[in-house]
C-alpha positions in Angstrom: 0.0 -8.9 -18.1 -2.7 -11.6 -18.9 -3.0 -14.8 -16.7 -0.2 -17.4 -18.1 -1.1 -20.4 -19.7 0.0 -23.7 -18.8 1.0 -26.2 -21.2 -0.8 -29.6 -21.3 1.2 -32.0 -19.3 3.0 -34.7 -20.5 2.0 -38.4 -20.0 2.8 -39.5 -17.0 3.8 -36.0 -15.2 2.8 -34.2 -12.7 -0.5 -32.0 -13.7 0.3 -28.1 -13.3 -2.0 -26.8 -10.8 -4.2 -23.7 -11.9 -2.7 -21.4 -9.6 1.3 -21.6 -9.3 1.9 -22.3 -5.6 5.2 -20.1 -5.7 3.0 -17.4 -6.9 0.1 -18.0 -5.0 2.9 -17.6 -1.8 4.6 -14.7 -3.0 0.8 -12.5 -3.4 0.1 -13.8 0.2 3.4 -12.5 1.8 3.7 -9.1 -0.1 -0.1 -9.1 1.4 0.8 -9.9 4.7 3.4 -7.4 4.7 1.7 -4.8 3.7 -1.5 -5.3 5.7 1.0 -5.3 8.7 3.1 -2.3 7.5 -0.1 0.2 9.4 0.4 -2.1 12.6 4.2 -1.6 12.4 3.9 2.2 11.5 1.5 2.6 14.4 3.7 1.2 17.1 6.8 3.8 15.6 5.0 6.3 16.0 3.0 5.8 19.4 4.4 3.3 21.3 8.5 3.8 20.3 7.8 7.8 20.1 8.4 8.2 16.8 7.6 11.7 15.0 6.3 10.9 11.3 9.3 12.9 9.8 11.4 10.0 11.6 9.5 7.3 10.3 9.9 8.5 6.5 13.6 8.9 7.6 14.1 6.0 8.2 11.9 4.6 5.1 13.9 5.9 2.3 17.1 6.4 4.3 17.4 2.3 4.0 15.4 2.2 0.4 17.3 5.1 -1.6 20.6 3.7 -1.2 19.8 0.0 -1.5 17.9 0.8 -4.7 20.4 3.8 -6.0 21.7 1.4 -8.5 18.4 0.8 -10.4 17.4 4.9 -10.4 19.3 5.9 -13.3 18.6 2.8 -15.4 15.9 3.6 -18.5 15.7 7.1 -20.0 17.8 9.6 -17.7 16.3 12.7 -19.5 14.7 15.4 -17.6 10.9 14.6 -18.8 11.6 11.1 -17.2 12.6 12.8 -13.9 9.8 15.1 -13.6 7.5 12.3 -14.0 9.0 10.1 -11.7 9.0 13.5 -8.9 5.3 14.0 -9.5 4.9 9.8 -8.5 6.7 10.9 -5.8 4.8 13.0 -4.6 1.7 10.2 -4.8 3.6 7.1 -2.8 7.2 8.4 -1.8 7.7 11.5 0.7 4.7 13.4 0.6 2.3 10.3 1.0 4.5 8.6 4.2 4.4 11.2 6.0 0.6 12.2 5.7 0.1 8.7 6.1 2.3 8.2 9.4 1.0 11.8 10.5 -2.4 9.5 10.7 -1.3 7.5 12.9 -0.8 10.0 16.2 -4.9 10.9 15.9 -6.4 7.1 14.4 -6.2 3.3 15.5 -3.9 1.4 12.9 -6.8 -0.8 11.7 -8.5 2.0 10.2 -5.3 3.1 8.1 -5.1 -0.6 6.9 -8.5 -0.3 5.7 -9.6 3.5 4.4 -6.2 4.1 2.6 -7.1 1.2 -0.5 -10.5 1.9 -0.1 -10.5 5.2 -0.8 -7.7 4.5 -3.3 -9.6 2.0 -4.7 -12.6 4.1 -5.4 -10.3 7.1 -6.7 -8.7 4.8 -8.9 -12.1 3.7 -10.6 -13.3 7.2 -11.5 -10.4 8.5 -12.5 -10.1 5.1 -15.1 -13.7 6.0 -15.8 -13.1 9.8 -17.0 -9.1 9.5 -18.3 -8.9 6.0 -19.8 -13.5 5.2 -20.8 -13.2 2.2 -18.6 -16.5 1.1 -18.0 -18.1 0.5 -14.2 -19.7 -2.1 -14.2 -22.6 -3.0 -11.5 -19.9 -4.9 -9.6 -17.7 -2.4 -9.4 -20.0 0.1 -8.9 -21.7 -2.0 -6.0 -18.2 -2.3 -4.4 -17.8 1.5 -4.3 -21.0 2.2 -2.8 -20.0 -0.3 0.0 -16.8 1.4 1.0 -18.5 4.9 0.5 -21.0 3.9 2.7 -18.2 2.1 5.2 -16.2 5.4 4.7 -19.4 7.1 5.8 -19.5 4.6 9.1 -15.9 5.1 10.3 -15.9 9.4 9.9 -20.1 9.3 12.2 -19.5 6.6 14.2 -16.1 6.4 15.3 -13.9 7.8 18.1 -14.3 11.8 17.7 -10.5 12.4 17.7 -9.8 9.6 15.3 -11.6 11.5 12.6 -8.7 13.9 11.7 -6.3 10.3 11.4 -9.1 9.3 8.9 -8.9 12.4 6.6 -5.3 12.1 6.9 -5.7 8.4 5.8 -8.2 9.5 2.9 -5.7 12.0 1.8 -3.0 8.8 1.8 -5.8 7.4 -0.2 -6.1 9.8 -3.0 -2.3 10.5 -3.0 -1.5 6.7 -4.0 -4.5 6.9 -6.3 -2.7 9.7 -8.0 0.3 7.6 -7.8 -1.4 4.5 -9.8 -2.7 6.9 -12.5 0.4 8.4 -13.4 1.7 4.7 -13.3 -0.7 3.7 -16.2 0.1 7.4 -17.9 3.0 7.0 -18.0 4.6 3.3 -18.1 7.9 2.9 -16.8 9.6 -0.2 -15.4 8.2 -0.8 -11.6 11.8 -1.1 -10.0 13.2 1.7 -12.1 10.5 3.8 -10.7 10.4 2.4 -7.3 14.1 3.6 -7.2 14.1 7.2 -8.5 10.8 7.7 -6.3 13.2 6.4 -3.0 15.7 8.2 -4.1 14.0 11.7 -4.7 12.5 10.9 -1.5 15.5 11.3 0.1 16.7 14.7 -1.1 13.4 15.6 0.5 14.5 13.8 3.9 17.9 15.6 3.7 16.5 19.1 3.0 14.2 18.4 6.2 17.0 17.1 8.3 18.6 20.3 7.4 15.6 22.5 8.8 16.0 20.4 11.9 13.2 17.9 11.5 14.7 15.1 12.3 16.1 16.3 15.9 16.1 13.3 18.1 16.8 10.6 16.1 20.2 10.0 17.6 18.2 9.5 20.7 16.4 6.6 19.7 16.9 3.3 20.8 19.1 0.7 18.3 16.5 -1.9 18.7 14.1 1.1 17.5 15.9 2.3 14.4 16.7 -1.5 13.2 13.7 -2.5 13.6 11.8 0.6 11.5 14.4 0.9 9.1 14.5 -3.0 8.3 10.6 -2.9 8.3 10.0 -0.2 6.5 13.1 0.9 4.5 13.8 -3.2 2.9 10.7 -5.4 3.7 7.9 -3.0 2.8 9.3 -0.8 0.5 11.3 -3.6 -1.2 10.7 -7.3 -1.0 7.0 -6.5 -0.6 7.1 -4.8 -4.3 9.8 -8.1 -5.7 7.3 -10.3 -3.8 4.7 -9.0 -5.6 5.9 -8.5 -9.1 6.7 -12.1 -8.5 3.1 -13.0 -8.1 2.3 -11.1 -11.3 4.8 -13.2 -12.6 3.2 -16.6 -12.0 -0.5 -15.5 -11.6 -0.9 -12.6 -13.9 -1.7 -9.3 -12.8 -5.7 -9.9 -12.7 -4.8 -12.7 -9.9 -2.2 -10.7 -8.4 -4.1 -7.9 -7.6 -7.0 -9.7 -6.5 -4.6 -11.2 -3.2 -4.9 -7.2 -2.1 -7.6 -7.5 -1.2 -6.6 -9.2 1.8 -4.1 -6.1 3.0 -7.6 -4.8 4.8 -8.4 -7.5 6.4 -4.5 -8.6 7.8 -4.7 -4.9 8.8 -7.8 -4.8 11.1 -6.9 -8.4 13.1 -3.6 -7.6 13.8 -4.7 -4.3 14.8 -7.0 -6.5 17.4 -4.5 -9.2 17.7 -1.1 -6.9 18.4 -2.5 -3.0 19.5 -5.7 -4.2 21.3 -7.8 -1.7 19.2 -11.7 -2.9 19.4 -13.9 -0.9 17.2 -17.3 0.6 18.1 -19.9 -1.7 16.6 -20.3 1.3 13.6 -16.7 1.3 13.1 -17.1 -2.6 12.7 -19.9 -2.5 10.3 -17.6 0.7 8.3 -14.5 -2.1 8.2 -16.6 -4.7 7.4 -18.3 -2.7 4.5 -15.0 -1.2 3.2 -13.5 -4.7 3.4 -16.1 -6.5 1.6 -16.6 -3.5 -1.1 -12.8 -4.4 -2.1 -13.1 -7.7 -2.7 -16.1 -6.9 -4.2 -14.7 -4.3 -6.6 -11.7 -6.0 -7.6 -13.9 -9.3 -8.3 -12.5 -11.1 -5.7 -15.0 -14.7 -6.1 -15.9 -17.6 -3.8 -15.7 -20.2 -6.2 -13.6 -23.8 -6.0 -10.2 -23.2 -7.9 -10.7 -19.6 -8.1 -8.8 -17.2 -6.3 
């Protein structure tokens, strides 16, 4: 979607500001939420005791019903199906729980920052090979910064946190995947948000079967409300409506650029709620990775631009 254009105003009105405050709120929140989804995630699944099976439980146990309605809008066939399990497999089951299996071995910041860096990177060779998009020096200079910050974070951090951070690579590559098949295969977001939630659940009940979610009932109510709500409506859902919002009033080129402040919500509420102070390698690795976003997705310092 292209930026929208605003009409000239009439005499006497009100001018039309460049960037549509209703949109320019919606991109912030779905980036606040989803910079704070790795804090949230990190407190399931250390301080409330969480396994990771229990936190994608509860994920797409809220989401797949609550978005049910919307799966089997669009083309039903069997081709659509398949396609939307192989997305699955990028940024439903598979990727929550390598992602929350992170978690148990690496600090919460470090989630928040090499999961769209690496996806980020991923996401611009793949365009390069599949679609000929060109990378351009900017681009190509933000790569090389979160390479290099991806370099500082596996050498310089906390031994045992390096496992976390493969697991978090692997997150990376998985939504990268996920983003790819998006552009290969355009389908309506919500549609595909649903079918993705609800295959995801089939998966959950097959593992609740096997037994892996023994324990749950033993968690505390304030526990399960409060991951189920956070992940299962506000990440998983009004994130993604805030954000296609955003798109909405900004176009996607604006939209997309507000990501890049996920990283950075990430790492200070890390500091702010989980007490987590990086090594001063780790710091200069965050710093990189964060900077090499913006940098990549053009993000400029310029009065009235975003």
């Amino acid at each position: 979607m292209t930026d929208n254009v605003q009409p000239t105003p009439a005499l006497g009105a009100m001018p039309v500001p460049a960037v549509p405050v209703v949109g320019l709120v919606c991109g912030l929140s779905a980036a606040f939420i989803w910079g704070t989804w790795p804090v949230v995630t990190s407190i399931g699944v250390n301080a409330d005791a969480l396994t990771p099976f229990q936190i994608v439980l509860l994920r797409f146990a809220v989401a797949g019903p609550l978005l049910l309605p919307f799966a089997f809008r669009g083309r039903p066939g069997l081709k659509e199906w398949g396609q939307a399990f192989v997305m699955m497999l990028g940024a439903g089951f598979t990727y929550s729980l390598v992602v929350s299996s992170a978690f148990e071995h690496a600090p919460a910041g470090h989630g928040g920052v090499i999961i769209p860096g690496t996806m980020l990177v991923t996401s611009l060779i793949l365009a390069h090979i599949w679609f000929g998009e060109k990378i351009t020096r900017t681009r190509a200079l933000g790569a090389g910064a979160i390479l290099i910050g991806l370099i500082c974070l596996a050498s310089g951090g906390m031994t045992p946190s390096l496992k976390g951070d493969l697991l978090f690579m692997a997150g990376g590559l998985l939504w990268a995947g996920y983003t790819f098949f998006v552009r290969q295969w355009p389908t309506d977001g919500l549609v595909i948000a649903a079918r993705v939630s609800f295959l995801s659940l089939l998966l959950v009940a097959i593992g609740c079967v096997f037994g892996f979610a023994e324990g749950i009932t033993s968690v505390s109510p304030a526990t399960l409300l409060t991951q189920g709500l956070w992940q299962g409506v506000v990440s998983a859902i009004l994130a993604l409506v805030l954000f296609n919002k955003a798109v909405g009033y900004l176009g996607t080129s604006r939209a997309a650029t507000l990501n890049a402040l996920i990283p950075v919500v990430a790492v200070i509420l890390s500091f702010l709620v989980l007490g987590e102070e990086p090594t001063l390698v780790e710091l200069l690795g965050l710093v990189a990775i964060i900077g090499g976003i913006g940098i990549a997705m053009g993000v400029r310092l310029r009065k009235g631009k975003i």
